[in-house]
MDTraj code that builds the backbone (N, CA, C; nanometers):
import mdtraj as md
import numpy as np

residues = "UNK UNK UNK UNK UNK UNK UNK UNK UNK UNK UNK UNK UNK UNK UNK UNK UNK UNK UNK UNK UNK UNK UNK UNK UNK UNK UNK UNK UNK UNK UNK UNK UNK UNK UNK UNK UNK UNK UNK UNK UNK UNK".split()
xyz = np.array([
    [12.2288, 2.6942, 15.8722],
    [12.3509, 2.7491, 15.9192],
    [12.3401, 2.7555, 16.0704],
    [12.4380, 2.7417, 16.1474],
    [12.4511, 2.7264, 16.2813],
    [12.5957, 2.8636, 16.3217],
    [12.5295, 2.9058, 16.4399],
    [12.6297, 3.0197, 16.4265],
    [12.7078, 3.0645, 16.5923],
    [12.8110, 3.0670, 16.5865],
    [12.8796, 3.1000, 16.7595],
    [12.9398, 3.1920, 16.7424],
    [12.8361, 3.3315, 16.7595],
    [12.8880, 3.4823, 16.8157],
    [12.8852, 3.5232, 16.9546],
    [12.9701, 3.4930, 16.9931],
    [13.0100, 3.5928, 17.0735],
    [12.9547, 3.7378, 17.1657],
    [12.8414, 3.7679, 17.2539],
    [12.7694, 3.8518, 17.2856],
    [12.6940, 3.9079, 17.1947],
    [12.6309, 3.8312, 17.1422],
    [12.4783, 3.8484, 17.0399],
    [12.3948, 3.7431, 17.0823],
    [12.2723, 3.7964, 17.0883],
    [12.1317, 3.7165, 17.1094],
    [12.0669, 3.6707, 17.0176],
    [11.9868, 3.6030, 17.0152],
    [11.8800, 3.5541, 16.8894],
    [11.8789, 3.6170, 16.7902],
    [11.8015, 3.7442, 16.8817],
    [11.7136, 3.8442, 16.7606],
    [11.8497, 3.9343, 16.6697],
    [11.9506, 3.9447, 16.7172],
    [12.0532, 3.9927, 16.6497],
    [12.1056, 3.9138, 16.5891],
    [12.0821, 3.7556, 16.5922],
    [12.1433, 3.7114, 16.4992],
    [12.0393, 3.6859, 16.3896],
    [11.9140, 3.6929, 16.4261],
    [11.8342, 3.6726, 16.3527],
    [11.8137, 3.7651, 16.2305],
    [11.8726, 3.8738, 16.2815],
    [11.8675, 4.0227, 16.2015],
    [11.9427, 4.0222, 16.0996],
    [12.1246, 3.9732, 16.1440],
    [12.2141, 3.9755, 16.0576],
    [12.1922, 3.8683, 15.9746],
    [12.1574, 3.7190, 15.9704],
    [12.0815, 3.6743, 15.9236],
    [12.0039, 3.7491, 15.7540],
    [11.9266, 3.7960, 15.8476],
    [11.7963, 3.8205, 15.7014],
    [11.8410, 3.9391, 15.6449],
    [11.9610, 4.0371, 15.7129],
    [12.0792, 4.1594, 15.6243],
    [12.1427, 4.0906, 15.5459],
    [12.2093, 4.0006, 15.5672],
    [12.2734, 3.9147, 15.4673],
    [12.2400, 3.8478, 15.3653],
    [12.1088, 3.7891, 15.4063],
    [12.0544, 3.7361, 15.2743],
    [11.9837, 3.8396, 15.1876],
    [11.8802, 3.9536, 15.2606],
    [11.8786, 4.0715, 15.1545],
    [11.9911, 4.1302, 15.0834],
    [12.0982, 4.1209, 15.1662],
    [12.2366, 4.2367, 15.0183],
    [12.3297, 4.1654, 14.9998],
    [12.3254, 4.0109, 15.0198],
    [12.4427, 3.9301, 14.9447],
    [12.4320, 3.9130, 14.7779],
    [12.5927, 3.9609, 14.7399],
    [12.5479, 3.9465, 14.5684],
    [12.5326, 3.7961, 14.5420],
    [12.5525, 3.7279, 14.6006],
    [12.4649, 3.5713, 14.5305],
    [12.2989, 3.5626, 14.5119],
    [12.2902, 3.6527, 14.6840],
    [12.1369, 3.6477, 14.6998],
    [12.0933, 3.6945, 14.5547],
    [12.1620, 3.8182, 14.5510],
    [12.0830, 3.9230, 14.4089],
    [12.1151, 3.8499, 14.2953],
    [12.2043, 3.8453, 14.2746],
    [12.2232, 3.7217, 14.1168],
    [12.1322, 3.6222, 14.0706],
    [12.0955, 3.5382, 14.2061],
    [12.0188, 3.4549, 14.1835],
    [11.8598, 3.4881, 14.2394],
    [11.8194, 3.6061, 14.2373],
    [11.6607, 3.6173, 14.2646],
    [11.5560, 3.5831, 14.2216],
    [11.5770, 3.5012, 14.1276],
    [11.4261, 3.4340, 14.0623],
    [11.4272, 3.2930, 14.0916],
    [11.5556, 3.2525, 14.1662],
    [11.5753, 3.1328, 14.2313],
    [11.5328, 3.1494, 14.4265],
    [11.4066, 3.0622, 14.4333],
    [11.3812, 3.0236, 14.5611],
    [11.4923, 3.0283, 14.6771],
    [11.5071, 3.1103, 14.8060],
    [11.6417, 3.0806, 14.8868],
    [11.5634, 3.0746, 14.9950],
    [11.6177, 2.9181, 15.0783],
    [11.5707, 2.9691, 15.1719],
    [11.6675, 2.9407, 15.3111],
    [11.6993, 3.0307, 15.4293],
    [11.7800, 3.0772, 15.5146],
    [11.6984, 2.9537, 15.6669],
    [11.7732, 2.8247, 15.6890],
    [11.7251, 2.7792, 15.8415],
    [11.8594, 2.8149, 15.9295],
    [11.8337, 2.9160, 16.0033],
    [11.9758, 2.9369, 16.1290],
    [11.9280, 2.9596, 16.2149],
    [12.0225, 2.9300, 16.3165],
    [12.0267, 2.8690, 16.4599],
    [12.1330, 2.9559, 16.5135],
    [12.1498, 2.9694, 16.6112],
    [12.2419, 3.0596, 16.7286],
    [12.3070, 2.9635, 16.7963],
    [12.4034, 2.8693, 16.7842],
    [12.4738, 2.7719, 16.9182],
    [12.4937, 2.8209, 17.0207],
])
top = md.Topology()
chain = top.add_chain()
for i, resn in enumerate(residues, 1):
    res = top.add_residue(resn, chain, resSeq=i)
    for name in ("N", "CA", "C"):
        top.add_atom(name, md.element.get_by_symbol(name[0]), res)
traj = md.Trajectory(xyz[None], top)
């Protein structure tokens, strides 16, 4: 995923990032299925 926010840095996007994939209900539905998250900050 590639991402253009607006006055956020890396590490904040890096954060919301790995918030999202911990409490998305897909994430949780599918937890015995491997996920894995490559994002980038444009």
């Amino acid at each position: 995923m590639t991402g253009r926010v607006p006055g956020i840095d890396e590490a904040a996007f890096a954060a919301a990032v790995a918030d999202a994939t911990a409490n998305c209900p897909l994430s949780k539905a599918l937890a015995a299925v491997p996920i894995t998250v490559d994002a980038t900050l444009a």
